[in-house]
Backbone of each chain as ProteinMPNN parsed JSONL, in Angstrom:
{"seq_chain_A": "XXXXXXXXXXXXXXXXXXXXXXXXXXXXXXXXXXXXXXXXXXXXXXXXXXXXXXXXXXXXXXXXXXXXXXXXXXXXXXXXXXXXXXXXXXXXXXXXXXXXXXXXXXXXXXXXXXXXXXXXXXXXXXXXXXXXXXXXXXXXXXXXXXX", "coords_chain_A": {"N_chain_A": [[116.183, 148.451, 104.486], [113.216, 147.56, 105.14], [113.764, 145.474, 103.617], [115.477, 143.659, 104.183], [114.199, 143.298, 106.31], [111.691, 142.093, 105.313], [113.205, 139.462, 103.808], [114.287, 137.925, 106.225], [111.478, 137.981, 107.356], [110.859, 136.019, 105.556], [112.826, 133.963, 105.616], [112.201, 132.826, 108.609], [109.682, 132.014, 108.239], [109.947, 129.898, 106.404], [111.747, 128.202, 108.227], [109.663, 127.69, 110.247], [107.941, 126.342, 109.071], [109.519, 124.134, 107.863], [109.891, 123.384, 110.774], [107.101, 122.57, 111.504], [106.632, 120.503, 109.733], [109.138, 118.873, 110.996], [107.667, 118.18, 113.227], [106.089, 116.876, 112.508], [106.772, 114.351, 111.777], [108.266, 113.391, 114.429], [105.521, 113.213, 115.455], [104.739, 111.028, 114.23], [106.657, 109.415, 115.164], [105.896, 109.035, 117.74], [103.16, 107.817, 117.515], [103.513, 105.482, 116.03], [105.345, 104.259, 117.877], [103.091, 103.626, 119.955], [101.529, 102.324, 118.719], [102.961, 100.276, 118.598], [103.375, 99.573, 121.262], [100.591, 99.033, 121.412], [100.072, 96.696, 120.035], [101.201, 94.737, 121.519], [100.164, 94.573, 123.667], [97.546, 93.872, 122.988], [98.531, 91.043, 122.028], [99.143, 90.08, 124.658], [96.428, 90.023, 125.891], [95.096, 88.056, 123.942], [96.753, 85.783, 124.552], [95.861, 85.255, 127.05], [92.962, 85.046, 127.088], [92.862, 82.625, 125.435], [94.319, 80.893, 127.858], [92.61, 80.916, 129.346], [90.561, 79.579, 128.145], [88.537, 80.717, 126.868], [88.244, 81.565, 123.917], [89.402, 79.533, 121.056], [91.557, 77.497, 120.374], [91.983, 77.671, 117.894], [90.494, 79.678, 116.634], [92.806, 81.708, 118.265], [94.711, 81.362, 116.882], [93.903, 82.194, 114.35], [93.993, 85.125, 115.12], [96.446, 85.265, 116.179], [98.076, 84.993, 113.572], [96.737, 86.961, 112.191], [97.388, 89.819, 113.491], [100.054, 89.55, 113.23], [100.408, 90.122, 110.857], [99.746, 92.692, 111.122], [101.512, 93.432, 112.966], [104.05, 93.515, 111.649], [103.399, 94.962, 109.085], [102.953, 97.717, 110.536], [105.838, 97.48, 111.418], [107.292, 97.864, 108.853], [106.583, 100.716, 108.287], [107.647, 101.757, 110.134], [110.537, 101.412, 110.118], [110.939, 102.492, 107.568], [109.84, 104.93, 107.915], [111.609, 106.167, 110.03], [113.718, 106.98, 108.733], [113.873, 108.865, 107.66], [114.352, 112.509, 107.519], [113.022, 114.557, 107.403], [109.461, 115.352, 106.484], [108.684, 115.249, 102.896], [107.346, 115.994, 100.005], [107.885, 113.941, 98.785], [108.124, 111.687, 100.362], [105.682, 111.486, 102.59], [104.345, 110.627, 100.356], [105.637, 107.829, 100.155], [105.222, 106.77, 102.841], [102.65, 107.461, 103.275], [101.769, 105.262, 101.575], [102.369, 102.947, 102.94], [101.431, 103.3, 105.151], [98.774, 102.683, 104.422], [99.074, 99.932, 103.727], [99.061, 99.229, 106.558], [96.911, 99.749, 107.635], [94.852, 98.001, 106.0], [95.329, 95.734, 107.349], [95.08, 95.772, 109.205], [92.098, 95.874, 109.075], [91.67, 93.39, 108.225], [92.356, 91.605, 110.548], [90.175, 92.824, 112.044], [87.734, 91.669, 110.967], [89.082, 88.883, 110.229], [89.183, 87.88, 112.248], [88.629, 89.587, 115.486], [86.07, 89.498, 115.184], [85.017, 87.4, 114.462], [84.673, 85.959, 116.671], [82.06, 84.255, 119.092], [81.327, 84.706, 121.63], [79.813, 87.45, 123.502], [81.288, 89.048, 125.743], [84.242, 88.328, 125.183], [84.555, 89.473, 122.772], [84.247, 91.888, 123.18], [86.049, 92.439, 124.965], [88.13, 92.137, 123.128], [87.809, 93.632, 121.429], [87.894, 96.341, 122.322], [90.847, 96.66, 123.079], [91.664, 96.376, 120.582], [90.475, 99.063, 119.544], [92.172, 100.529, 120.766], [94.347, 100.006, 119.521], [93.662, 101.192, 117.098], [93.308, 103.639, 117.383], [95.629, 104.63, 117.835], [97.033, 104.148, 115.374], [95.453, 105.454, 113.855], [96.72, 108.26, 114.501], [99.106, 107.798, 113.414], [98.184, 108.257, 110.473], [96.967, 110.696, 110.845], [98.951, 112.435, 111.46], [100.391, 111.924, 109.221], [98.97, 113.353, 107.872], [97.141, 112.25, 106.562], [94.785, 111.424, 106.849]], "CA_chain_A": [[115.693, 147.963, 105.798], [112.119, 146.468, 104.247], [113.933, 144.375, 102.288], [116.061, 142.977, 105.204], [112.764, 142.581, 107.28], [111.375, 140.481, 104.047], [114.252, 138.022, 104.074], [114.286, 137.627, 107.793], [110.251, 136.857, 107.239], [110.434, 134.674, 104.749], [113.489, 132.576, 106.677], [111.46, 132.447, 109.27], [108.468, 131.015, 107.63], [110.113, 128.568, 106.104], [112.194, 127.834, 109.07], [108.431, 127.434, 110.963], [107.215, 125.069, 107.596], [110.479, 122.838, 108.098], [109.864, 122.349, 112.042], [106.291, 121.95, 111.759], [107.019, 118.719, 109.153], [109.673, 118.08, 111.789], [106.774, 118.065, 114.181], [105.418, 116.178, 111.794], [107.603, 112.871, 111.831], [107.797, 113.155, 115.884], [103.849, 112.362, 115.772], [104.202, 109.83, 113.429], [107.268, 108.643, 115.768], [105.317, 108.476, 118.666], [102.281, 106.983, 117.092], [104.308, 104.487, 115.774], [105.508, 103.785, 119.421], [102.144, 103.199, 120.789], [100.89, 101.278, 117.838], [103.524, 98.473, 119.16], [102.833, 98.963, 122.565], [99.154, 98.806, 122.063], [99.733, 95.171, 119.785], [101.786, 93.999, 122.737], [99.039, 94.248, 124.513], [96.73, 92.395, 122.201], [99.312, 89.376, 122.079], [98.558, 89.472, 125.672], [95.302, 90.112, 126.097], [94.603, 86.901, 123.123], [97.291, 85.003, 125.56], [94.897, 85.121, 128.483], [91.653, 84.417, 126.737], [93.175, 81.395, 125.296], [94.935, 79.969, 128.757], [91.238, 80.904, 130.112], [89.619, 78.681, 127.396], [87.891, 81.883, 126.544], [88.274, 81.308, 122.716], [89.648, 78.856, 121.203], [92.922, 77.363, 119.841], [91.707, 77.583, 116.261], [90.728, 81.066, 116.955], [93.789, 82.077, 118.787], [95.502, 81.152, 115.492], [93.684, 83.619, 113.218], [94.251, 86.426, 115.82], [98.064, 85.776, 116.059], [98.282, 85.362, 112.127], [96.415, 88.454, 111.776], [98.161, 90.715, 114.129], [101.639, 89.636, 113.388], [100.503, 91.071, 109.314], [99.662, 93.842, 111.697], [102.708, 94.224, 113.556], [104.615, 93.51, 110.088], [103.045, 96.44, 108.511], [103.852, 98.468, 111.146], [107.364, 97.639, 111.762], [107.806, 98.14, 107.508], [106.307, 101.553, 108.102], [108.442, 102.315, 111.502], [112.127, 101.235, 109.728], [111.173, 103.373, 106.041], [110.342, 106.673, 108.214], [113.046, 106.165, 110.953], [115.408, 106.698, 107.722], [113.928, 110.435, 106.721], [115.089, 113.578, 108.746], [111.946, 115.415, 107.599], [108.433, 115.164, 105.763], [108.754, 116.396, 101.786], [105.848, 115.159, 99.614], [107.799, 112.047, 97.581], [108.319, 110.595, 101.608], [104.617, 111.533, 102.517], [103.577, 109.211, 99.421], [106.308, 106.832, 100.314], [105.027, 106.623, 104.348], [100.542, 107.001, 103.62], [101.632, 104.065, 100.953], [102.799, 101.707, 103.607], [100.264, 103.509, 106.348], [97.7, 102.179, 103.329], [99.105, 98.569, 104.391], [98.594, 99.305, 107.941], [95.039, 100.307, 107.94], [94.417, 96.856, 105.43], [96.191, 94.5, 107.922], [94.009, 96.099, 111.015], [90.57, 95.747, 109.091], [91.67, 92.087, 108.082], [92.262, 91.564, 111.612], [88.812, 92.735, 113.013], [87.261, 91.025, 110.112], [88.488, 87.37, 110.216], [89.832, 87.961, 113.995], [87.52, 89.881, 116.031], [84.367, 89.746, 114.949], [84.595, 86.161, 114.421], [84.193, 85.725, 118.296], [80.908, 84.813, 119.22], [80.745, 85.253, 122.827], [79.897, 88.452, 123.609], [81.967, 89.405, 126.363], [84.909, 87.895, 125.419], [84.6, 90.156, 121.805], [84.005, 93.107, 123.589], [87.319, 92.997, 125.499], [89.123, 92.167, 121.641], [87.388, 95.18, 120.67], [88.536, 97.431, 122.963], [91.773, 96.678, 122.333], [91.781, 96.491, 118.839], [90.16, 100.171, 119.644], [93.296, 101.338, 120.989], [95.387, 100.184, 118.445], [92.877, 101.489, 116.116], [93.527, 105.469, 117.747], [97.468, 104.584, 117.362], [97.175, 103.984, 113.682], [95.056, 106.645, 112.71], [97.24, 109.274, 114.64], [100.014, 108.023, 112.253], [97.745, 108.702, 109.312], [96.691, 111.855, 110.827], [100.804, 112.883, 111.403], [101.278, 112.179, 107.81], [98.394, 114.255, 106.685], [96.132, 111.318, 105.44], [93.346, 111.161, 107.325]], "C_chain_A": [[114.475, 147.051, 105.595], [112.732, 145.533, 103.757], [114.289, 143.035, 103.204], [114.719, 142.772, 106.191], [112.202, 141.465, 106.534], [112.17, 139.662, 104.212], [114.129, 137.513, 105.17], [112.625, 136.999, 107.799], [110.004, 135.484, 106.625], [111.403, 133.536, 105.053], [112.675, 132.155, 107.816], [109.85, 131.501, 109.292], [109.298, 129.93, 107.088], [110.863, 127.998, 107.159], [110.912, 127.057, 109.957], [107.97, 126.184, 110.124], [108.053, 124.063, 108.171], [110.141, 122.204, 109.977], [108.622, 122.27, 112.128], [106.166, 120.599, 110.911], [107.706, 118.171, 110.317], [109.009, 117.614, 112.966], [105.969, 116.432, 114.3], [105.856, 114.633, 112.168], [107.666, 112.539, 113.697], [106.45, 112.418, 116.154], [103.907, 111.446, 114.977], [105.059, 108.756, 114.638], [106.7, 107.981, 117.065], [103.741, 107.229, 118.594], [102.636, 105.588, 117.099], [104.546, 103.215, 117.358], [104.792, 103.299, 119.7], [101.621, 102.431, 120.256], [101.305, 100.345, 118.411], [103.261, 98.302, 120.213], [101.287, 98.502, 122.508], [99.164, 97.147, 121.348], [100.555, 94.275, 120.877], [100.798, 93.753, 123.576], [97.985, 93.151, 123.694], [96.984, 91.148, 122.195], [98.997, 89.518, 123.723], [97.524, 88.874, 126.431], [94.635, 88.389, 125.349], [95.32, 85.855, 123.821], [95.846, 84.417, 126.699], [94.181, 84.532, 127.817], [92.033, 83.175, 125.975], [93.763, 80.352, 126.503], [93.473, 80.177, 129.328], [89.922, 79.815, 129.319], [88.612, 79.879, 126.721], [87.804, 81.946, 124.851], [89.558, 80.338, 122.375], [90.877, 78.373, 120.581], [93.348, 77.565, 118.293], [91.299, 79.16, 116.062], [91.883, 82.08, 117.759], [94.742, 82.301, 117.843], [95.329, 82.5, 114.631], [94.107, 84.825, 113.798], [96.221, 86.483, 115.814], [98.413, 86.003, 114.741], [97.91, 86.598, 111.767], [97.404, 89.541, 112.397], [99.863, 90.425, 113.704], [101.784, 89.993, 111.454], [100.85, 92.617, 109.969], [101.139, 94.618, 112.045], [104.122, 94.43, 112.259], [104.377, 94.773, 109.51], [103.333, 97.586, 109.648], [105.29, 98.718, 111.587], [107.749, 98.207, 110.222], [108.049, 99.83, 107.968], [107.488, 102.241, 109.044], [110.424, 102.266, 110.821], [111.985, 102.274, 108.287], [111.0, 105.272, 107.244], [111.292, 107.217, 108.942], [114.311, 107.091, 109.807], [115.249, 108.452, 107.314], [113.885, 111.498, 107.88], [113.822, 114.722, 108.524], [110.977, 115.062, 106.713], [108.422, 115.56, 104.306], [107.212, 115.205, 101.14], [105.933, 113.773, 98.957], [107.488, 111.455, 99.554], [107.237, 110.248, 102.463], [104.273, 110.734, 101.731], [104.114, 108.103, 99.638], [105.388, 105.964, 101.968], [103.269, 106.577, 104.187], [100.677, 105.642, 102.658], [101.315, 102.817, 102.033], [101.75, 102.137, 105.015], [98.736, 102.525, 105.556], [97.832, 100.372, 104.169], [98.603, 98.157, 105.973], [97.405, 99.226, 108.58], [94.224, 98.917, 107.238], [94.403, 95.884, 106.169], [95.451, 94.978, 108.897], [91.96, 95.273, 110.423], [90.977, 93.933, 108.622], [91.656, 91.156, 109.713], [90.549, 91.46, 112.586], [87.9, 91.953, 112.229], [87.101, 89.642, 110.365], [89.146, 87.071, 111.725], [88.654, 88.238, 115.163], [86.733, 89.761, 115.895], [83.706, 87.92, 114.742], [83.972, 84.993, 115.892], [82.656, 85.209, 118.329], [80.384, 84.823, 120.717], [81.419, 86.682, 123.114], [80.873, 89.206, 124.542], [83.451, 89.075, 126.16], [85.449, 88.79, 123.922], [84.868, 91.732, 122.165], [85.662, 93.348, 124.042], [88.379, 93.044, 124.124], [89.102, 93.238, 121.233], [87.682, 96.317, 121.189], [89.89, 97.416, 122.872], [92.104, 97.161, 121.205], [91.753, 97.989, 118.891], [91.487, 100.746, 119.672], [94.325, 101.058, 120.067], [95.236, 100.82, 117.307], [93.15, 103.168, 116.359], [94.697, 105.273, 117.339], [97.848, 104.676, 115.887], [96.667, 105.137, 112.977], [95.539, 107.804, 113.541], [98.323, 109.192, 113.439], [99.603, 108.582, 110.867], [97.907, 110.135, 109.659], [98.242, 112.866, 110.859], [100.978, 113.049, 109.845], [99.916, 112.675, 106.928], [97.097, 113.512, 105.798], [95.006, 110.752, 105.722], [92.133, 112.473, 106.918]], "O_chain_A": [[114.61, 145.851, 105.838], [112.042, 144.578, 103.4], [113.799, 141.907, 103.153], [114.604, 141.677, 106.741], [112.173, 140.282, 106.87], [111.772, 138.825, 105.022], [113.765, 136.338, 105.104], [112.405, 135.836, 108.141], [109.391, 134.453, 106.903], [111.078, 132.363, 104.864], [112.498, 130.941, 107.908], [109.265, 130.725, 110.047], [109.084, 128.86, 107.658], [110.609, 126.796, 107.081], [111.117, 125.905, 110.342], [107.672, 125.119, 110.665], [107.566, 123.186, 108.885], [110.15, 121.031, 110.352], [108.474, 121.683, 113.199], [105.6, 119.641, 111.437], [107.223, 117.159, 110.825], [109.545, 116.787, 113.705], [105.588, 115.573, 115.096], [105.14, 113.901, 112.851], [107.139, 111.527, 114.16], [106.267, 111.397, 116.816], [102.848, 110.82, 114.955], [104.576, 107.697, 115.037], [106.893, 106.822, 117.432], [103.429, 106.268, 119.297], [102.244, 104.718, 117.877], [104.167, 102.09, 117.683], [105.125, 102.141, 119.951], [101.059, 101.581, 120.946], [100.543, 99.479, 118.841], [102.893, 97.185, 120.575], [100.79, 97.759, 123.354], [98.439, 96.314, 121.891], [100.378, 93.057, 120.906], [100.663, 92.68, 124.164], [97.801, 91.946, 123.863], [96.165, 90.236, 122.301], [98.28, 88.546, 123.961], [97.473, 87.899, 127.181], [93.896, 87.658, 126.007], [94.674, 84.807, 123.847], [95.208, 83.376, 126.861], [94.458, 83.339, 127.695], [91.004, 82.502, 125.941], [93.74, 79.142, 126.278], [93.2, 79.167, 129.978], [88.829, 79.446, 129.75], [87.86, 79.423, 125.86], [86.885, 82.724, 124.597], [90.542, 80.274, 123.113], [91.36, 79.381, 120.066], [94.432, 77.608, 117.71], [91.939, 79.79, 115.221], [91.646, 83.288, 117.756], [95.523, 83.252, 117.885], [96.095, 83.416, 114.333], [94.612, 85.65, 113.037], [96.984, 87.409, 115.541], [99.015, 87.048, 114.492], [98.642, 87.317, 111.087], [98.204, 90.082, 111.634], [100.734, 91.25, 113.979], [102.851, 90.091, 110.848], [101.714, 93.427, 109.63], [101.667, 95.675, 111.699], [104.909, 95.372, 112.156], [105.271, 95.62, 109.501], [104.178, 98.408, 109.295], [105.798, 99.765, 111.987], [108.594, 99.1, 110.274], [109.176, 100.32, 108.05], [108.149, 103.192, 108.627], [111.3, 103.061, 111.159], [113.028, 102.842, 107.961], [111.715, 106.273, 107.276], [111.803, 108.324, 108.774], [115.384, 107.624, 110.091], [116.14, 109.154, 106.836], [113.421, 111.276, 108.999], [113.654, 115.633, 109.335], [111.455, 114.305, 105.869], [107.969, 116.703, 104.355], [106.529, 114.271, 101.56], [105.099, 112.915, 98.665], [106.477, 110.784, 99.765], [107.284, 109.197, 103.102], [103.726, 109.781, 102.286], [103.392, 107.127, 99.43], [105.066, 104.777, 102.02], [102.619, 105.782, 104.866], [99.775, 104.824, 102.838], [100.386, 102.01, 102.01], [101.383, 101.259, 105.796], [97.909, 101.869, 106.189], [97.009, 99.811, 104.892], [98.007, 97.167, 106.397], [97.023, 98.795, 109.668], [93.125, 98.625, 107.709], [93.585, 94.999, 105.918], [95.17, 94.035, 109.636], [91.105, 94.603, 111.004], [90.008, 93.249, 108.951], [90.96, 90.154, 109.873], [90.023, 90.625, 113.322], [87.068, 91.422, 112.965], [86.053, 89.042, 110.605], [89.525, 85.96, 112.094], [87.937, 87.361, 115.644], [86.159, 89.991, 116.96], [82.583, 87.423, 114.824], [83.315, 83.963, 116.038], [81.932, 85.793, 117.522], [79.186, 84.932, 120.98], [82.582, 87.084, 123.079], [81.349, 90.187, 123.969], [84.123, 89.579, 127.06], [86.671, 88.867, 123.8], [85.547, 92.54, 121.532], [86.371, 94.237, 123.57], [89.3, 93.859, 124.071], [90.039, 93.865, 120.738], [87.729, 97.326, 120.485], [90.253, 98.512, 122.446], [92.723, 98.188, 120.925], [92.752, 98.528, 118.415], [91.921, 101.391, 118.718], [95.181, 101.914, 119.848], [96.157, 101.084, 116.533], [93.171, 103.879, 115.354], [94.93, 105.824, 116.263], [98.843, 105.22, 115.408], [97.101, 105.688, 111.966], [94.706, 108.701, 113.412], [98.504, 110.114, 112.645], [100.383, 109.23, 110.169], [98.721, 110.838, 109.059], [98.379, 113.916, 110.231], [101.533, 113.999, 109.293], [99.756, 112.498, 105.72], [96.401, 113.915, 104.865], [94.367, 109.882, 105.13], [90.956, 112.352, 107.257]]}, "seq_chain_B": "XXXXXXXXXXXXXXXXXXXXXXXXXXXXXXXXXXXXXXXXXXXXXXXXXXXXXXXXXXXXXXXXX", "coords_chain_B": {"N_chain_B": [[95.888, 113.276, 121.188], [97.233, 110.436, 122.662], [99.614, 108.39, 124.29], [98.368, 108.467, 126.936], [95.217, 108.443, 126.12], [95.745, 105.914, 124.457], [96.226, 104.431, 126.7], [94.014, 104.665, 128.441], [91.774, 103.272, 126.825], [92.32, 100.745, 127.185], [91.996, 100.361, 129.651], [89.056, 99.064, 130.891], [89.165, 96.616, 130.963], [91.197, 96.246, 132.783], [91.511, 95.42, 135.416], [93.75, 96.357, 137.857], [94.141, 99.739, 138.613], [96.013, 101.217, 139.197], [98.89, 99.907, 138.312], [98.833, 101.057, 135.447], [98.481, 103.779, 135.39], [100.951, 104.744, 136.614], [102.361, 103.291, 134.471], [101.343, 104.487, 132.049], [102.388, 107.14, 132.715], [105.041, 107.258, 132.949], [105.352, 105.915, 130.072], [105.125, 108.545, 128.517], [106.838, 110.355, 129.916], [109.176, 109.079, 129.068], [108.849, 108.852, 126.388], [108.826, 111.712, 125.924], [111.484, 112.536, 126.815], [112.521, 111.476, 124.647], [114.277, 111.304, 121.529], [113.428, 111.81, 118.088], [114.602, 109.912, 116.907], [114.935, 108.454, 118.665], [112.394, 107.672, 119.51], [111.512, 106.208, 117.436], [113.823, 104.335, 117.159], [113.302, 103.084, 120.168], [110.105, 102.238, 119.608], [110.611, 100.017, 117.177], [112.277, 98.543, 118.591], [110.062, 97.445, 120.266], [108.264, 96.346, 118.137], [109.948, 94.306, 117.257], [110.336, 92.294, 119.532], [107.493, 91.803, 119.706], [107.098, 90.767, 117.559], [108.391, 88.164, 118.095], [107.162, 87.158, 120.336], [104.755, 86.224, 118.542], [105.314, 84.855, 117.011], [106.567, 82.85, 118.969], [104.324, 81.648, 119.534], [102.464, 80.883, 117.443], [103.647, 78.732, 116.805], [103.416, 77.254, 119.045], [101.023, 76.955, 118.565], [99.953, 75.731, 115.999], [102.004, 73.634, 115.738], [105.138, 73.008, 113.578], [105.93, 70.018, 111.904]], "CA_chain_B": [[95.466, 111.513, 121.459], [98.779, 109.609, 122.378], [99.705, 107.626, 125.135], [97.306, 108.292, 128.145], [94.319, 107.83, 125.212], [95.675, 105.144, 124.82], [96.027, 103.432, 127.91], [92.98, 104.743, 128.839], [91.159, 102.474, 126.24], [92.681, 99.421, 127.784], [91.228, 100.352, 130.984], [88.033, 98.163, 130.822], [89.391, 94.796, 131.207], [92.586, 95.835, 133.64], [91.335, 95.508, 137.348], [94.175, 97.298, 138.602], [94.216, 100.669, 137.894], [97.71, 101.967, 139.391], [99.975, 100.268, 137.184], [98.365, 101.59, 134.219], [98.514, 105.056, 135.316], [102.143, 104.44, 136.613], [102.526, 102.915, 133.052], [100.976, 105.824, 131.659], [103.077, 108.505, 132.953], [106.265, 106.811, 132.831], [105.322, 106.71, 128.677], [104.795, 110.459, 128.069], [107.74, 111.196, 130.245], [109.858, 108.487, 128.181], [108.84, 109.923, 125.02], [109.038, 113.728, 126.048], [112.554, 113.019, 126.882], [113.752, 110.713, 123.575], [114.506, 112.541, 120.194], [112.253, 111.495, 117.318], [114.935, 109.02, 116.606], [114.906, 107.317, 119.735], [111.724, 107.167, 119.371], [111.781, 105.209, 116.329], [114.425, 102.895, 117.879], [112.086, 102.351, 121.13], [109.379, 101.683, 118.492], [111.194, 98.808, 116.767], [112.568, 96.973, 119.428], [108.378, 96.284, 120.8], [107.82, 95.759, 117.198], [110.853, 93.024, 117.266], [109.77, 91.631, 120.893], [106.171, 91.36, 119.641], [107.177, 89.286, 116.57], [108.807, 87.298, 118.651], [105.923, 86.518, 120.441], [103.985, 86.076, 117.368], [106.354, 83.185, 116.244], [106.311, 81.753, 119.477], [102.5, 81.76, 119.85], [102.251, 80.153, 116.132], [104.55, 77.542, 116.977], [102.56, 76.533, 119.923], [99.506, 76.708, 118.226], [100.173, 75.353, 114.672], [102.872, 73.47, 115.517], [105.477, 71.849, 112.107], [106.317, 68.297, 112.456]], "C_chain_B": [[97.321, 111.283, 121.765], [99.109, 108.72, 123.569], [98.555, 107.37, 125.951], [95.769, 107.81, 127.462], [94.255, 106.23, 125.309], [95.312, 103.754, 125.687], [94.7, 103.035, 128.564], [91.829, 103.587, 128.083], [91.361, 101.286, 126.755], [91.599, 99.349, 128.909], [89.896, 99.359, 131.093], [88.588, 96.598, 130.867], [90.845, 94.889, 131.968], [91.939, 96.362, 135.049], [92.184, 96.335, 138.051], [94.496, 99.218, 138.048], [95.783, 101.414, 137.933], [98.215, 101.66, 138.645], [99.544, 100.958, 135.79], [98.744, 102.798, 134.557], [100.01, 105.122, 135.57], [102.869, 104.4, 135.107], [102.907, 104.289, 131.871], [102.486, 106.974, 131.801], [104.427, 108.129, 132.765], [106.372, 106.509, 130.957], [105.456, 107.932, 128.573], [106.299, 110.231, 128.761], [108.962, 110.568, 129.145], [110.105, 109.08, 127.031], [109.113, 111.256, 125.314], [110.75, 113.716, 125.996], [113.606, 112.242, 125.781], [113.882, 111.759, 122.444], [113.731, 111.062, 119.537], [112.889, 110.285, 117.215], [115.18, 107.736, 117.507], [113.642, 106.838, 119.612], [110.84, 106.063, 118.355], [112.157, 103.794, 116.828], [113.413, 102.173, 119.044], [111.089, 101.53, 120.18], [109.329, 100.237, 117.73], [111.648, 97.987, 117.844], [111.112, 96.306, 120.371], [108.487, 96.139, 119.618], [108.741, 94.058, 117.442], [110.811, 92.038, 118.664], [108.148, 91.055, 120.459], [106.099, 89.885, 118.4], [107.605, 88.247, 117.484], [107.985, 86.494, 119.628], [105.064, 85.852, 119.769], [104.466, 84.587, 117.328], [105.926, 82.163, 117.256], [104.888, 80.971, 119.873], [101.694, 80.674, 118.44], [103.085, 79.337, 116.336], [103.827, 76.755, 118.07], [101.136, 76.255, 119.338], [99.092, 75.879, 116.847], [102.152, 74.509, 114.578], [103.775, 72.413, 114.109], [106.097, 70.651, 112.9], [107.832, 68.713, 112.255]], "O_chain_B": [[98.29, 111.819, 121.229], [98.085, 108.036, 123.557], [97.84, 106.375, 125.833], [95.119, 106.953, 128.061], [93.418, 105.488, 125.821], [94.648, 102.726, 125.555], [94.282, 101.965, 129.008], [91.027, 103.058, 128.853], [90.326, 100.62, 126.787], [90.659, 98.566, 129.042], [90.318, 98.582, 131.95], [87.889, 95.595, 130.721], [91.627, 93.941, 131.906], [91.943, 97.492, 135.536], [91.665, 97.092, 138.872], [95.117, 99.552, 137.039], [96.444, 101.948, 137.042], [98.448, 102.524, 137.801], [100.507, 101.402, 135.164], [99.681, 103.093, 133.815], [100.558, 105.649, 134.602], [103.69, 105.211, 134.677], [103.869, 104.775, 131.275], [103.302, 107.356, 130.961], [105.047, 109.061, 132.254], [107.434, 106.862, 130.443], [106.673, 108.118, 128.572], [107.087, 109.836, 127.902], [109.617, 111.353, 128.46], [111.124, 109.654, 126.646], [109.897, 111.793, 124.532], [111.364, 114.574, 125.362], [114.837, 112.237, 125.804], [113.576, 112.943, 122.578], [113.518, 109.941, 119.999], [112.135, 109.323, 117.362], [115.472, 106.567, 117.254], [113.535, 105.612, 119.585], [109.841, 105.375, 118.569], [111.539, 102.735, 116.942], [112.88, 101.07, 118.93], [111.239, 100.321, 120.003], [108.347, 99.498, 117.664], [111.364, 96.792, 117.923], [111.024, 95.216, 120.937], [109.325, 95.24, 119.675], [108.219, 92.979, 117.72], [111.396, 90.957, 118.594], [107.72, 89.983, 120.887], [105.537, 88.792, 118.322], [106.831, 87.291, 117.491], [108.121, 85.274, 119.716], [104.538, 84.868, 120.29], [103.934, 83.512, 117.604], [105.306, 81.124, 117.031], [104.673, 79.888, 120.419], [100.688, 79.968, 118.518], [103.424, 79.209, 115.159], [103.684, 75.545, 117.892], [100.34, 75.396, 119.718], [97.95, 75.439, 116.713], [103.083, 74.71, 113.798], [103.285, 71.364, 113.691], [106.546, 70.468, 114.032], [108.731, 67.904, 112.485]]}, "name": "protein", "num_of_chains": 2, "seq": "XXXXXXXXXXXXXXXXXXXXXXXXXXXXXXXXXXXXXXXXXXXXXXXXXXXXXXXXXXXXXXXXXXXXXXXXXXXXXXXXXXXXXXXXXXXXXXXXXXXXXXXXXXXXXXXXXXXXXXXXXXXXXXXXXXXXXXXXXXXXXXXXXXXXXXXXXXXXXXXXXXXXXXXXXXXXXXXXXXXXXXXXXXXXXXXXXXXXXXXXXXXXXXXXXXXX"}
């Protein structure tokens, strides 16, 4: 009877292990999600402030070049985990690799993108943005354990 | 953190507040009711809408002879 209670625990734990990884890939899936919605928004947001004259056509440039590394590295990352049915540790190194790209292609972004602004108000709204894409990205890290 | 976070960060430069929250809630419920793999697919097709912006945005702005 012990013995049969042991087995039954220890399926159950690992049954619990396997759906909290499977938990796992859900938060990365949704992350994922919001990452694109939140650079959809950015391509809009850099829309406006360019039909507003608000920065300028030469700066409008670096921000779409940057973000579309951005959205690049995130779509890589979004089509390699789509493909795995659960978290093990090679697909974890496979998925913080290409999260690694993700997090490079954002700070290149605020780097020769944002920050290059120099009116203040018009940085501030980039930056809040950027912000929110900036929570979206590091939930995916935090999903896969690598934050 | 996940959607409403989100959105909520936007908030500062969107005057109206309804659709956002509209927005808002109509995410979460979206997601609550896809499977991981829909949510993937959703995922990719803004990624593949946003490039597509991208392109056309660098074509207007840098345009090739």
């Amino acid at each position: 009877m012990k013995h049969k209670v042991g087995i039954h625990l220890v399926i159950l734990l690992v049954v619990f292990i396997i759906a909290c990884k499977d938990d796992q890939l859900r938060k990365a899936a949704k992350a994922s999600d919001d990452a694109a919605i939140a650079i959809g928004a950015m391509i809009d947001v850099k829309r406006e402030l360019g039909k507003q004259e608000l920065i300028t056509p030469a700066q409008e440039l670096v921000l779409t070049e940057r973000l579309l590394d951005v959205n690049r590295a995130v779509y890589q990352f979004n089509s390699r985990a789509r493909t795995y049915d659960r978290l093990d540790s090679t697909t974890q190194t496979e998925l913080l690799r290409l999260f690694g790209d993700i997090t490079g292609s954002m700070r290149t972004l605020n780097e020769q993108g944002v920050l290059q602004i120099q009116n203040p108000d018009t940085k501030q709204k980039l930056s809040a943005v950027l912000s929110a894409l900036d929570t979206a990205v590091q939930t995916i890290g935090a999903a896969l354990g690598g934050n | 953190m996940g959607t409403i976070a989100l959105l909520l960060k936007l908030l500062p430069f969107i005057t109206n507040i309804t659709p956002v929250i509209v927005a808002a809630l109509a995410a979460i419920r979206a997601q609550s009711n896809m499977t991981t793999a829909e949510i993937f697919a959703h995922a990719g097709s803004t990624l593949d809408a946003n490039e597509k912006k991208l392109l056309e945005d660098l074509e207007r702005l840098n345009p090739q002879p």
